[in-house]
Residue, then its C-alpha position, 0 to 999 in steps of 0.5 A: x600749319x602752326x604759322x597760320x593759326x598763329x597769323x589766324x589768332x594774330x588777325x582775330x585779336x588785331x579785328x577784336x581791339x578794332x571792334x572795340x575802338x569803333x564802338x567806343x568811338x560810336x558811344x563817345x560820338x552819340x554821348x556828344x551828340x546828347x550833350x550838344x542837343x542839351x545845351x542848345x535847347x537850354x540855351x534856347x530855353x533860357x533866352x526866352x524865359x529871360x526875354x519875356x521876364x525882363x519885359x515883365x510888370x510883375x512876377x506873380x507866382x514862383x513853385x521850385x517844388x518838383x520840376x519848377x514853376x513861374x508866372x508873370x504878368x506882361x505888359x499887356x496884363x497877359x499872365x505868362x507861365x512856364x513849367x516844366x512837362x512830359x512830352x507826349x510822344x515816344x521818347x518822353x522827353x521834359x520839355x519847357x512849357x509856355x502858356x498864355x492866360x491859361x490856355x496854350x501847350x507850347x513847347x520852348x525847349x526840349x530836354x529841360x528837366x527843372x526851371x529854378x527861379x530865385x527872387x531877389x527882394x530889392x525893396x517893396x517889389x521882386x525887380x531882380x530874378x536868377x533863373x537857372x534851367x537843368x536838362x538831361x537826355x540819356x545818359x548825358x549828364x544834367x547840366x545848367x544854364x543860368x542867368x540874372x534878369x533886371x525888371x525894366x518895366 
C-alpha cells in the first residue's frame, strides 16, 4: 500500500513538471509568434514609407508629438501622409495609416505604435530624412526598424 502511493505521489510530480515545461513552451511559442509579426509588419511598414519619401518633391509637414506624423508632396503634387491610428476592430491594434489628399484610411502595417521622422537640413531644403517606426503586440516587447532615406527628386 505505501509502494503505491509513493509510485502515485512520484507520477503526480512527474505530470506536474511536464505541465509546467509545456505551458512554458506554449508562452515561449505565442511571445515568438508576436515578436515575429511585429518585425514583419515593421519592416513592411518602413519599406513603404521610405519608397514613397525617397521619391518625394518635398517633405511639408513632420509631428514627433503622440504617435508621429509626416507629409509630403509627390511627384505628381499629391500630398501623401502617414500616422499612426487605432484599428477599428476587436483587437485595437496601432496601425500605420496613408493617405492620399486628405481622403483615404489606408492601412500599411499593423502593430506600429509610433512614426519617428528626424530631418537633416543639409542646406536650404530637407533632402535627407531618418525614419524610425516602433511597434508592440502584447507583451512582446517594442522594437524598432530605422533607416536613412536621400530625396532624389
Amino acid at each position: 500500500m505505501v509502494g503505491l502511493l509513493v509510485a502515485m505521489l512520484l507520477t503526480v510530480i512527474v505530470l506536474g513538471i511536464a505541465n509546467s515545461l509545456f505551458a512554458f513552451g506554449v508562452r515561449t511559442c505565442y511571445w515568438n509568434l508576436n515578436r515575429l509579426e511585429v518585425q514583419e509588419n515593421l519592416r513592411i511598414g518602413i519599406d513603404r514609407v521610405s519608397r514613397e519619401v525617397r521619391q518625394a518633391d518635398e517633405i511639408t509637414f513632420i509631428d514627433n508629438n503622440g504617435n508621429g506624423r509626416l507629409v509630403f508632396k509627390d511627384l505628381r503634387g499629391d500630398m501623401i501622409s502617414y500616422r499612426i491610428s487605432l484599428s477599428g476592430d476587436t483587437e485595437a491594434a496601432y496601425q500605420l495609416i496613408r493617405s492620399k489628399n486628405g481622403s483615404g484610411h489606408n492601412p500599411v502595417a499593423r502593430y506600429v505604435t509610433r512614426l519617428y521622422v528626424e530631418p537633416e537640413n543639409t542646406g536650404t531644403e530637407v533632402r535627407v530624412v531618418h525614419l524610425k517606426i516602433t511597434g508592440e503586440k502584447g507583451d512582446s516587447g517594442t522594437m524598432d526598424v530605422s533607416t536613412t532615406v536621400t530625396l532624389r527628386n
